[in-house]
LOSE-992310 format. One line per 4 residues: for each residue x, z, y of C-alpha. Coordinates in steps of 0.2 Angstrom, whole numbers, always signed. Layout:
BEGIN
X,Z,Y  ...
***
This chain:
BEGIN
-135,+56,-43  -136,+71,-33  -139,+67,-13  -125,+80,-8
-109,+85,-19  -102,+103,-15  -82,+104,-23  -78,+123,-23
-64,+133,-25  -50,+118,-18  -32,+119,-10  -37,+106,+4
-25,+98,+15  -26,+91,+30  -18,+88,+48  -1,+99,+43
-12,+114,+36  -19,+121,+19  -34,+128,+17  -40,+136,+1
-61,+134,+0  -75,+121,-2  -82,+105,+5  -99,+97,+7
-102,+81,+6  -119,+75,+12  -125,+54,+14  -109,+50,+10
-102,+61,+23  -93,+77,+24  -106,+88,+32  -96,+104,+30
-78,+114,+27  -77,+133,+25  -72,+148,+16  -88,+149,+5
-104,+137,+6  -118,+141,-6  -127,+129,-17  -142,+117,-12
-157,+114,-26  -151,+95,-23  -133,+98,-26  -122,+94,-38
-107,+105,-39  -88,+101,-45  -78,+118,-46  -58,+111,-42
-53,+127,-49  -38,+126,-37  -35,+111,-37  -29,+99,-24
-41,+89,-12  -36,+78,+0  -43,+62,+9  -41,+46,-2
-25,+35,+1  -25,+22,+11  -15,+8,+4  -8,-4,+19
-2,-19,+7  -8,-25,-10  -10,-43,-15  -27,-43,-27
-27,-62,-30  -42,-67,-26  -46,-80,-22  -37,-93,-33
-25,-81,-45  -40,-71,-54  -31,-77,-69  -17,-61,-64
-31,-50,-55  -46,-49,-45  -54,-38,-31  -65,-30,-42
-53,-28,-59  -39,-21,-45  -49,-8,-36  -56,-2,-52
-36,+2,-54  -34,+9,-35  -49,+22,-37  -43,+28,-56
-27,+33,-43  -35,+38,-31  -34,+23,-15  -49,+23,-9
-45,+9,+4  -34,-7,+4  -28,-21,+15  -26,-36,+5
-11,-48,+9  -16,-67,+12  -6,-79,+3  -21,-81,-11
-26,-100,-15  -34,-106,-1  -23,-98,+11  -31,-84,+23
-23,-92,+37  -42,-96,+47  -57,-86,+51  -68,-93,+41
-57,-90,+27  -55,-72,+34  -73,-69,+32  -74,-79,+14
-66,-63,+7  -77,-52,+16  -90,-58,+6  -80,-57,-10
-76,-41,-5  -95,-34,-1  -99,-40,-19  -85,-32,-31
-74,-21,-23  -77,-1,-28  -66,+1,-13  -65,+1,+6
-56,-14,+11  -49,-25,+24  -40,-42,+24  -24,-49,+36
-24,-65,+41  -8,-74,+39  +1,-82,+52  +9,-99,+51
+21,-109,+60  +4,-121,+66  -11,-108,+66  -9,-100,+83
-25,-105,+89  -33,-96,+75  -24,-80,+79  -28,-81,+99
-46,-84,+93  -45,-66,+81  -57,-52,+86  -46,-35,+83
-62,-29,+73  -61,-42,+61  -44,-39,+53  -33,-22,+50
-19,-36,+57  -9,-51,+55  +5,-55,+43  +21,-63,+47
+32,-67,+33  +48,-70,+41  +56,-74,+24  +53,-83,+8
+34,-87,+4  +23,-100,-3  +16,-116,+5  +19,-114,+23
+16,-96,+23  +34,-93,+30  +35,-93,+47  +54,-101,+53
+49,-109,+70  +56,-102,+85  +43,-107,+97  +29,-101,+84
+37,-85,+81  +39,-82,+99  +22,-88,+102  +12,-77,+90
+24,-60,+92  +17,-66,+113  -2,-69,+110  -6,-58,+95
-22,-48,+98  -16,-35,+84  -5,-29,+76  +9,-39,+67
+15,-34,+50  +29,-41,+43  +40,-47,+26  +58,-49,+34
+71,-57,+23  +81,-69,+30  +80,-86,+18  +97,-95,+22
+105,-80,+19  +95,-80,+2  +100,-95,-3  +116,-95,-1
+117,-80,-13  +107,-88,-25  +120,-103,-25  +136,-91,-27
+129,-83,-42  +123,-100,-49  +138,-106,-49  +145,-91,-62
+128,-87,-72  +120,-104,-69  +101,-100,-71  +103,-87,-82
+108,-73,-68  +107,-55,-73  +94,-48,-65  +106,-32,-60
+111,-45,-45  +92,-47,-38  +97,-32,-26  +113,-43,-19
+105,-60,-20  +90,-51,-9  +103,-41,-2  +107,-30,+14
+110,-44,+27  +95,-54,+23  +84,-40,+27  +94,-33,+39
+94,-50,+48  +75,-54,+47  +70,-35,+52  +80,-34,+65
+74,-53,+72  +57,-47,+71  +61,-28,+79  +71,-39,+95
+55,-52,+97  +44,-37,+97  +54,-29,+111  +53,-43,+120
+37,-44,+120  +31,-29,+118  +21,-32,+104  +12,-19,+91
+24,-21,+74  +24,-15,+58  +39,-17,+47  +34,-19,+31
+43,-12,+14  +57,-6,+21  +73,-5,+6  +90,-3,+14
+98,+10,+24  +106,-2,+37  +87,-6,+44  +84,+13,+46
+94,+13,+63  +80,+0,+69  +68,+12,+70  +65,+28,+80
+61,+45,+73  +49,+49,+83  +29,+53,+83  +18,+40,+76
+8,+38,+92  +21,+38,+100  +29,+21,+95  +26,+2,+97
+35,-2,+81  +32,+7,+65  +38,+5,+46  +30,+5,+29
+41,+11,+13  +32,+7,-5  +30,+17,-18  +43,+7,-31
+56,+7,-18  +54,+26,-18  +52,+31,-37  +65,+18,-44
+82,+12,-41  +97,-3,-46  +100,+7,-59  +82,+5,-67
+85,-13,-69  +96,-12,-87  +77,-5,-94  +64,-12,-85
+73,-30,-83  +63,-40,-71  +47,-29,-74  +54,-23,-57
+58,-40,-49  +51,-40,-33  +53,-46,-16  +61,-37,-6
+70,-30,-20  +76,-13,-26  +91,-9,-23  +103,+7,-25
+101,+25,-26  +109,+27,-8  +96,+18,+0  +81,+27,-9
+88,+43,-1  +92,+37,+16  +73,+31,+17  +66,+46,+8
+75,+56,+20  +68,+45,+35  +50,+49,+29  +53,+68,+32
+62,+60,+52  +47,+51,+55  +57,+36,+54  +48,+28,+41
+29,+31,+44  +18,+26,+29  +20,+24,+11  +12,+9,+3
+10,+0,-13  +12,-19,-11  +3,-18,-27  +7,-39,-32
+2,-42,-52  +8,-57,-62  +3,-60,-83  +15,-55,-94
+22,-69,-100  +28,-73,-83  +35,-59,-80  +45,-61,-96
+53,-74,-90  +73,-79,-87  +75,-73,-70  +72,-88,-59
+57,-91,-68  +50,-73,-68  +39,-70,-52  +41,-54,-40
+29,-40,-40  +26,-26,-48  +7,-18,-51  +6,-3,-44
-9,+5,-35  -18,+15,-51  -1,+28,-50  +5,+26,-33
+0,+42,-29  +6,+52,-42  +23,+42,-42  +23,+46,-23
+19,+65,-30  +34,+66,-39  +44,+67,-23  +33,+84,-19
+40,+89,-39  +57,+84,-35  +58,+96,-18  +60,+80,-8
+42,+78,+2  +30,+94,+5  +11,+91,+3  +9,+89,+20
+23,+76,+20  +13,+65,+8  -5,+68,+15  +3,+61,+32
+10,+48,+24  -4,+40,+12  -19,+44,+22  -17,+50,+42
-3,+39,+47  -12,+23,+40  -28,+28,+49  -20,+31,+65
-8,+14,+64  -21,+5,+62  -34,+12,+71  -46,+16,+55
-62,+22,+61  -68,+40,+55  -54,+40,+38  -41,+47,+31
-43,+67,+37  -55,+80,+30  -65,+82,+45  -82,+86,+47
-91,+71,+53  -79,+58,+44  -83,+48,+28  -81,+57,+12
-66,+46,+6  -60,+61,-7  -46,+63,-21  -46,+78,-32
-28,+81,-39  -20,+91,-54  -3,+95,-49  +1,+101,-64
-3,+89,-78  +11,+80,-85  +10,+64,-95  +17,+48,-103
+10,+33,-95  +6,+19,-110  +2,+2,-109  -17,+6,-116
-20,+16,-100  -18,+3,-89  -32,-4,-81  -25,-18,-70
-30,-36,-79  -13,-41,-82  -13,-28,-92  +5,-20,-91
+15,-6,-78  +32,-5,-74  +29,+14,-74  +23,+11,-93
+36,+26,-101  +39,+36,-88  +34,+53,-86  +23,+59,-71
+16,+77,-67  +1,+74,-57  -16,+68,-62  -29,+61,-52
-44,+70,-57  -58,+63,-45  -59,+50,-31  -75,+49,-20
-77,+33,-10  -92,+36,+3  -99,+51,-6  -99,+45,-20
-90,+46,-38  -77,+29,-41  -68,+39,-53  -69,+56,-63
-61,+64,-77  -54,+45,-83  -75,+38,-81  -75,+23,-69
-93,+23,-60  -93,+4,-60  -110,+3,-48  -97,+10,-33
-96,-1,-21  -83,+1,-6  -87,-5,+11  -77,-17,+25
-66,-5,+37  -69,-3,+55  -56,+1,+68  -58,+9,+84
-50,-4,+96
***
C-alpha cells in the first residue's frame, strides 16, 4: 500500500465550514488541506469526484459483547460493521461476562481490543453499588469514562444505593455516563399490563411500560446528584421530550452536563412497532413521534449534544421471542450514519449539524486527543460519502454476526463509500481491509 493517500476533488466539512478541495494523508496523518495539492511518485490517489469527506464518527455507546457474549458479537465481527459505516472509533459498554467493573478487567479488553478491533477504541468501566475503590483508583487516561446504570441491568450492574450513588457522582475522576430509568416505576408498569395481557404483552406498550416517568425520574435524579456535586455527566440516550427541560442549550464547552441521542431514537418511532415487533425492543425504548421531533429539534438548540449508536446485538431467535422473553437492543453501527444522514434529506439537520454531532462533540466531551476534525496535524480518521445513492438495505448486506438489522427494508440515500482509520483503508467500495487494525484512544486530560 501506498505510504501517502491524496483524495481529490472533495466537499470537506469541518468546524461549521465547507471546503471543496483535497487532502493529504501521510503516516497515517493528515499532512495537508488545500485547494489543489499535486501528486507524489509514492501516492495513491482516490478522486471523491464531489463527494463528501468528513472525519470518521465517533460512536460514544455500543455494547460488542466480548467478552462472554461472542455467541451474539464480537470486537472484531462488530468493528468490521462500524467501519463498512463509517465509525472509526467506539466506546464499548461494560456489562460483558466478567463484568468490567475493575482495572484489571479494564485492561483485559485492551488487550482484546489491540488484537481484533479494525477500529479505534475505548472501554468504560462500570460502576457498582460496591466498587468505589476501583473507581477512586481510575487513571482519566485509562477509560473515555464510567457508566452508571441507574436503571434495570444485569448482575449488580445497577446501581440503586444512595450512599454509593452519592459516593461515585462525589469521587469520580471522569466523566460519568449514564442509563436513567427508574426500575420501581418499571415494574409497576410491567404488573398493570400483566394483569390484562399476562405474558403475552403487545409490544406497542414497551414505550408506556418503559415510559416517560421512569426516565424522567432517573434522568433527573442523576442531573440533581451531579449539581450537587458538580460532577462531569453525561446523559445517555435521551427518548422523551419531558427530560429535554434538563438540559441547557448552550455550547458544548460550555457545560458540566451534556446528553447523547441514538440513532434509532432519531430514525424510528411507536409507530414502527406494528412492522418491526420487537426487532426494535430496546432499553430505553422508542417511543412517539412527538418525542423524536422534540429531541431532533434539541440537536439543532444544542440541547442534546451527540448522536450515538448504542449498537447492542442479540441472535435471532432471541429476538423473536414473546415479548418478555425477547432482549433489548438493536444492531446498529454499519448504518448509523446514513440513518443519521437521513435527517440532512429530510431538511431536519444541515451537514454541519451532523459533523458536530458524530465527530467534534464526541472528541471535545470526552477529551479525544487529536480526532474528530480535519486538521492538519490530526489522525487521518476519514469517511468518504455518497449523498446521493439511494438503496434497499437486505439482510445479505449485513455484516454484524447476528446477522439481522432492524433497518433491513428501509430505504436510505446515503452510502458510505470509504473509511480510513489511521491512514489507512478499513473499508472501500463494499472491500473490508481485514489486516486494519484500530488503536486505544488517548484523551487529553
Amino acid at each position: 500500500m501506498a505510504n501517502d493517500i491524496l483524495i481529490k476533488n472533495a466537499v470537506m466539512i469541518n468546524d461549521g465550514q465547507r471546503q471543496e478541495g483535497d487532502l493529504l494523508v501521510s503516516d497515517g496523518r493528515i499532512a495537508r488541506i488545500d485547494a489543489e495539492i499535486g501528486a507524489s511518485a509514492n501516492c495513491k490517489v482516490l478522486d471523491a469526484e464531489g463527494r463528501l469527506l468528513m472525519p470518521g464518527m465517533i460512536d460514544d455507546q455500543v455494547h460488542f459483547r466480548e467478552p462472554g457474549a461472542t455467541h451474539k458479537a464480537d470486537l472484531h465481527s462488530e468493528s468490521r460493521a462500524a467501519v463498512a459505516g463509517g465509525i472509526t472509533s467506539f466506546m464499548d459498554m461494560p456489562n460483558t461476562n466478567p463484568q468490567t467493573v475493575t482495572i484489571e478487567a479494564l485492561e483485559d479488553k485492551y488487550t482484546l481490543a489491540q488484537q481484533r478491533s479494525l477500529a479505534n477504541y475505548s472501554f468504560y468501566l462500570g460502576a457498582t453499588n460496591d466498587n468505589i475503590d476501583q473507581i477512586r483508583a481510575l487513571k482519566p487516561q485509562q477509560t473515555c469514562g464510567i457508566k452508571v446504570f441507574m436503571g434495570a441491568s444485569t448482575g449488580n450492574m445497577l446501581v440503586n444505593n444512595a450512599e454509593a450513588l452519592e459516593a461515585i457522582f462525589r469521587d469520580a475522576p471522569v466523566l460519568l455516563a449514564t442509563h436513567c430509568e427508574d426500575t420501581p416505576t418499571i415494574e409497576r408498569n410491567e404488573a398493570n399490563y400483566r394483569e390484562q395481557y399476562g405474558e403475552d404483552i403487545p409490544i406497542r406498550f414497551h414505550p408506556l411500560i418503559r415510559s416517560e416517568e421512569a426516565c424522567y425520574l432517573s434522568s433527573s435524579m442523576a442531573v440533581g446528584l451531579a449539581k450537587k456535586h458538580g460532577t462531569r455527566l453525561h446523559v445517555l440516550h435521551i427518548t422523551t421530550a419531558k427530560e429535554l427541560s434538563l438540559f441547557e442549550p448552550r455550547p458544548l464547552d460550555e457545560k458540566r452536563i451534556t446528553a447523547e441521542a441514538c440513532v434509532h431514537h432519531l430514525y424510528f418511532d411507536e409507530s414502527a412497532y406494528e412492522l418491526k415487533d420487537t426487532f426494535i425492543k430496546c432499553n430505553p425504548a422508542i417511543k412517539g413521534e412527538k418525542d423524536k421531533l422534540a429531541i431532533i429539534q434539541a440537536l439543532t438548540e444544542n440541547r442534546i449534544d451527540v448522536i450515538g449508536t448504542d449498537h447492542a446485538p442479540h441472535t435471532l431467535d432471541e429476538k423473536l421471542s414473546s415479548y418478555f422473553k425477547a432482549p433489548a437492543g438493536l444492531p446498529l453501527v454499519q448504518w448509523a450514519l446514513p440513518m443519521v444522514l437521513e435527517l440532512y434529506h429530510n431538511h431536519q439537520l444541515s451537514l454541519e449539524q451532523v459533523v458536530e454531532k458524530v465527530c467534534h462533540s464526541p472528541a471535545r466531551l470526552f477529551n479525544v486527543q487529536q480526532r474528530g476534525y480535519l486538521r492538519e496535524g490530526y489522525w487521518a480518521d476519514l469517511t468518504l460519502v455518497d449523498l446521493d445513492s439511494p438503496y434497499r438495505v437486505e439482510r445479505s448486506d449485513v455484516l454484524y454476526k447476528c446477522g439481522w438489522s432492524p433497518l433491513e427494508g428501509e430505504r436510505l440515500r446515503s452510502r458510505i463509500v470509504a473509511t480510513l482509520v489511521n491512514g489507512q483503508f478499513a473499508y472501500y467500495n463494499g472491500r473490508i481491509n481485514e489486516s486494519t487494525r484500530g488503536v486505544r484512544l488517548t484523551f487529553d486530560r
